[in-house]
C-alpha positions in Angstrom: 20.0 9.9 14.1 20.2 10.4 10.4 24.0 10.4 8.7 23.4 11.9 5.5 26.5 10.7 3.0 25.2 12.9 0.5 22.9 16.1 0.0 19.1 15.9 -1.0 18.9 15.9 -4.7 16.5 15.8 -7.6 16.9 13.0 -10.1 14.8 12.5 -12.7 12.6 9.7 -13.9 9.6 8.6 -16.2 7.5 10.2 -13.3 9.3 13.7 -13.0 11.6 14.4 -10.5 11.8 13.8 -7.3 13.2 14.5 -3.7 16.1 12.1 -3.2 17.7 11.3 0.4 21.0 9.3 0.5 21.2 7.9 4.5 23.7 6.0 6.5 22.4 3.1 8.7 24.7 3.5 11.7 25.1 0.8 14.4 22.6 1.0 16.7 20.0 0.2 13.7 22.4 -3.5 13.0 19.9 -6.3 13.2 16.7 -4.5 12.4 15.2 -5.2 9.5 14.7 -2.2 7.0 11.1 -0.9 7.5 11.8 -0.9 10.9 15.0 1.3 10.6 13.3 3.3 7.7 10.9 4.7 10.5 13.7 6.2 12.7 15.4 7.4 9.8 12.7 9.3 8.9 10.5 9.7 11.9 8.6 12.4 10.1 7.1 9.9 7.7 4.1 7.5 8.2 4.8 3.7 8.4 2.3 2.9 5.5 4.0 6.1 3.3 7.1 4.3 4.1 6.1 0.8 3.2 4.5 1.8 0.1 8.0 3.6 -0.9 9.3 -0.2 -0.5 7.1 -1.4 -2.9 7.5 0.8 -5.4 11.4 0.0 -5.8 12.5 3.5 -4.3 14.1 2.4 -1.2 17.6 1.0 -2.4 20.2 -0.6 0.1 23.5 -0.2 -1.5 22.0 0.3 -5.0 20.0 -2.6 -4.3 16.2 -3.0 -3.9 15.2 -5.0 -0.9 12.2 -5.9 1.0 10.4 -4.4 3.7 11.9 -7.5 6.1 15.5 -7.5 4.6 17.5 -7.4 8.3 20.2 -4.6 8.3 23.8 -5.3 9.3 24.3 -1.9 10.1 27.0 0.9 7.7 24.7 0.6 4.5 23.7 3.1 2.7 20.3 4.0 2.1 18.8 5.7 -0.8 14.9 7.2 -0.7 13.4 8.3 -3.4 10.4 10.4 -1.3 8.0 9.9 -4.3 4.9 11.6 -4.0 2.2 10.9 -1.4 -0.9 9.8 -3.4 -3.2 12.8 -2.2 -0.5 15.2 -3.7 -0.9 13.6 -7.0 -4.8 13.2 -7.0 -5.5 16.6 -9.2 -3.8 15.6 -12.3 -5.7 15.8 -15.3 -7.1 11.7 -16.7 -8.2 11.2 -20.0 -11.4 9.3 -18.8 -14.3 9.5 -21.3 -17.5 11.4 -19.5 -20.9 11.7 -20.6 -21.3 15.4 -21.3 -25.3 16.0 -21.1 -24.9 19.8 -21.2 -21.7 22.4 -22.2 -21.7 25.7 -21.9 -19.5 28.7 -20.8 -20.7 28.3 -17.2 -21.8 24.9 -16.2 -20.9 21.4 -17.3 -23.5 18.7 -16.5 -22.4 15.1 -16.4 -24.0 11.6 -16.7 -21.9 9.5 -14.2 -21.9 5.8 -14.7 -21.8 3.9 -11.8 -18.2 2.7 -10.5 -16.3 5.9 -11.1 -15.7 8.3 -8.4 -16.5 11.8 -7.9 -13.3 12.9 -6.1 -10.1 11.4 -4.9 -9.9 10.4 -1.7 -8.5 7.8 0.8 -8.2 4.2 -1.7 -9.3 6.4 -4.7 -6.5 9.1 -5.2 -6.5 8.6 -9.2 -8.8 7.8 -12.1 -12.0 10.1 -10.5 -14.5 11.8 -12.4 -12.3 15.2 -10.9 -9.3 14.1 -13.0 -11.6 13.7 -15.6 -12.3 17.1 -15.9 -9.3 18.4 -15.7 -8.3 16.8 -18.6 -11.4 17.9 -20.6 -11.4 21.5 -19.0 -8.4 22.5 -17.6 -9.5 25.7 -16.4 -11.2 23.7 -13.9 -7.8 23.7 -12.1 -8.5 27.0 -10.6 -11.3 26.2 -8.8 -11.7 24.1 -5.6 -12.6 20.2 -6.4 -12.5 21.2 -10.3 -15.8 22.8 -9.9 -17.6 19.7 -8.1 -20.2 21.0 -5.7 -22.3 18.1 -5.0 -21.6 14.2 -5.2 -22.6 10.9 -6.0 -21.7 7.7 -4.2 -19.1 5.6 -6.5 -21.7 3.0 -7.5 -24.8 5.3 -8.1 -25.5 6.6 -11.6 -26.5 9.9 -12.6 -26.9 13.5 -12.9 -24.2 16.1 -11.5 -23.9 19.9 -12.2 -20.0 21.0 -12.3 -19.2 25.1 -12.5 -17.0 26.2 -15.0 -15.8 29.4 -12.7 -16.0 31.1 -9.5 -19.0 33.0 -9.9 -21.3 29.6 -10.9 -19.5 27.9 -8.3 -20.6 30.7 -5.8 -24.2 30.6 -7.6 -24.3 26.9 -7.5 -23.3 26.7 -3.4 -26.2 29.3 -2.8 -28.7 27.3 -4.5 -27.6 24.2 -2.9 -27.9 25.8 0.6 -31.3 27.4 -0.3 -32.7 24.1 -1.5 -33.4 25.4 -4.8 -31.2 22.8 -6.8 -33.9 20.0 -7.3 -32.8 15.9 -7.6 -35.0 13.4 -7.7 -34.0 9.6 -8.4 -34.9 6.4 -9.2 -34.6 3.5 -6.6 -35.7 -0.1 -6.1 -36.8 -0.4 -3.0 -37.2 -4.0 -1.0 -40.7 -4.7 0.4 -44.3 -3.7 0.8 -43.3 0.1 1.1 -46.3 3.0 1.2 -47.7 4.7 -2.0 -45.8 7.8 -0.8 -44.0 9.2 2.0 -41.9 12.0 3.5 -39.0 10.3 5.4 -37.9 13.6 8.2 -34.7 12.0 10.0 -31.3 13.4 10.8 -28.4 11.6 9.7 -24.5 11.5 11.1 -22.4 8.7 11.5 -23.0 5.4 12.7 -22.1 5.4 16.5 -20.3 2.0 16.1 -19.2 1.6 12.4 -17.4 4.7 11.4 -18.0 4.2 8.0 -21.3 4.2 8.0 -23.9 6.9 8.6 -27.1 6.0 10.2 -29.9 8.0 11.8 -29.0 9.3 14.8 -30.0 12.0 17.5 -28.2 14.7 17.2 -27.2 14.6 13.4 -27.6 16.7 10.6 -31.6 17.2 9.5 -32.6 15.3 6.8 -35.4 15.1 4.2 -36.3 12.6 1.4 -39.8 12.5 -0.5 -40.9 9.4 -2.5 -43.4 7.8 -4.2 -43.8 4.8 -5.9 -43.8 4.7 -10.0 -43.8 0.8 -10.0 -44.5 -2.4 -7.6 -43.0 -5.7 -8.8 -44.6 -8.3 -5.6 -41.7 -7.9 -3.2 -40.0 -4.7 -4.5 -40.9 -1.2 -5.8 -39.9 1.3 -8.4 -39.7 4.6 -6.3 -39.3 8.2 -6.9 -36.9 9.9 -4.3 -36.3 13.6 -4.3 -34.3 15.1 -2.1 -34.4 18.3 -0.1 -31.0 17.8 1.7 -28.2 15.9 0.5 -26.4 14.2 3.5 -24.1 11.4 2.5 -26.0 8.2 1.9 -29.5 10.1 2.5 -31.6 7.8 0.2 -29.9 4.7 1.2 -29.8 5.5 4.6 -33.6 6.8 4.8 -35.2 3.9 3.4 -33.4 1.1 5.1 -34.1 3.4 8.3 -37.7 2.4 7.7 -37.1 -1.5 6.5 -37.3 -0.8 2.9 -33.5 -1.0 1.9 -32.5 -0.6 -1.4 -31.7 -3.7 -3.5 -28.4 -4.5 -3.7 -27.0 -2.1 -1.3 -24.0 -3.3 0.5 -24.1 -1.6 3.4 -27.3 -0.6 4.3 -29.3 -3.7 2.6 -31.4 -6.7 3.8 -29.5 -9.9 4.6 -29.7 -12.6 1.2 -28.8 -12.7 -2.2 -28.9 -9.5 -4.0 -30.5 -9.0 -7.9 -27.9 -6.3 -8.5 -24.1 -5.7 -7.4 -24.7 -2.3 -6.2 -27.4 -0.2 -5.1 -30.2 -0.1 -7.4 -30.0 4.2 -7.2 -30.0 6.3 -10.4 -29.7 10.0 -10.4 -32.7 10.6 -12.9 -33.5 14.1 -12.9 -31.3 17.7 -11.9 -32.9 21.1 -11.7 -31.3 24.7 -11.0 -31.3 27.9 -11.7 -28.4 28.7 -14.4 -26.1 30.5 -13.1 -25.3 32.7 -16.6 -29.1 32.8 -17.5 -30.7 33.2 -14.4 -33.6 30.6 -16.4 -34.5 27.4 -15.2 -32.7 24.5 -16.2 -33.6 20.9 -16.4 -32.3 17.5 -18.0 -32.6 13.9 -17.5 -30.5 11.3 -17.7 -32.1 7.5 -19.0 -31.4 4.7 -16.2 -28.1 2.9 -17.2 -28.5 -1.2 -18.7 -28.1 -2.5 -15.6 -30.8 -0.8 -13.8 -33.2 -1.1 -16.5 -32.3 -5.0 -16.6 -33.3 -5.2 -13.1 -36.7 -3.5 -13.8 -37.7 -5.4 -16.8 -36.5 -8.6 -14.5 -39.0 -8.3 -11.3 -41.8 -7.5 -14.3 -41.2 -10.6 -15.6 -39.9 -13.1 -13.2 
């Protein structure tokens, strides 16, 4: 189906260089317009992949750009520039400031602000706390997800522990699995919640909302602690430590017993919210360190906003 004109070659560009096809769009493609021919030119390729290429001025129609709905007359020829997909550039080192709590030879542990991702991913493939590292510690490049072995939604703040090699990350992993790695956070709960509780519910995703994860039969056991530090009429200042760490867990726990987190999105109470994101801070990490074998411990100060919010349902 494909009439090349020309072979595949590289060219280069402020971006590197590139696979470039040169195509023929014979007859029986006349009178479609160009994304549609596009995806049997290159069947192998995904309709979005394709449409992004568009965009990005590196689908030319003799030598000229054109849009996705430009209607072929059939004999053109086509250039692609196959650019790369965006999960092929996600591990490229960022020069994005972090807040280094603690350096050494083996671990690195990190104060993330809330709004930067952990790790690239679908809608996130750049500007993550992973390409972060790399570009303070390239050495992190050898190791799977830079050294990452436990995450952070985008918009909560706080502590994370990154290896610096293989044997930490191994250490690390074990601890995590044996429970030994100790987190404990600070949330604003909604509502009259108890002094203290133990909140023994298994989470997976949401049966309905795929996005989502709820607490359902069947999912992965999970445990959160809390107790509360602070009461402010109709909301609390909780501790939450955890002793699994599903996705969501201390989101999903608490609204699983009608105590949602203020300002959560997803999981929260219906009305106005007193904070654009969930009000969870990752206040306090514990492990073993990996080069030491001692125990290790830090804290990390609630960021502005959170503190705002707390100094606001004090003093309403």
């Amino acid at each position: 189906m494909v009439d090349p004109v020309a072979k595949p070659a590289n060219y280069t560009s402020g971006e590197g260089a590139f696979p470039k096809l040169a195509l023929r769009v014979y007859p029986a493609l006349a009178g479609l317009r160009l994304d549609q021919a596009l995806a049997k030119l290159l069947p192998k390729e995904s309709r979005s992949r394709l449409a992004r290429l568009v965009e990005e001025g590196a689908v030319l129609v003799d030598g000229e750009c054109a849009r996705p709905r430009h209607k072929l007359r059939g004999g053109e020829r086509v250039d692609v520039t196959l650019l790369p997909r965006p999960e092929e550039s996600a591990f490229r080192p960022e020069e994005i400031a972090l807040d280094v709590v603690h350096e050494d030879a083996d671990v690195l542990v990190i104060a993330k602000p809330a709004g930067l991702v952990v790790h690239p991913g679908s809608g996130n493939w750049a500007g993550t706390m992973l390409n972060a590292l790399l570009h303070r510690a390239p050495e992190l490049k050898a190791l799977p997800r830079a050294g990452i072995v436990h995450r952070l939604d985008k918009e909560t703040s706080g502590l994370l522990v990154v290896a610096r090699h293989e044997g930490a990350m191994q250490d690390l992993v074990r601890q995590l699995q044996a429970r030994t790695v100790k987190r404990t956070y600070l949330a604003i709960a909604r509502g009259a919640i108890a002094a203290e509780g133990v909140i023994d519910a298994p989470i997976g995703r949401h049966p309905a909302q795929r996005t989502r994860m709820a607490v359902v039969p069947g999912g992965k056991p999970a445990v959160t602690r809390f107790r509360v530090r602070e009461r402010f009429g109709a909301h609390a200042l909780l501790e939450c430590e955890l002793e699994t760490g599903r996705t969501h867990q201390i989101r999903v726990h608490l609204a699983s017993i009608g105590h949602p987190l203020e300002g959560d999105p997803v999981y929260g109470a219906r009305g106005a919210a007193r904070l654009p994101r969930q009000a969870l801070h990752a206040w306090k990490l514990a492990f073993d360190h990996p080069g030491s074998g001692r125990r290790a411990s830090f804290t990390a100060p609630p960021p502005a906003d959170f503190e705002a919010l707390v100094e606001a349902l004090r003093n309403p």
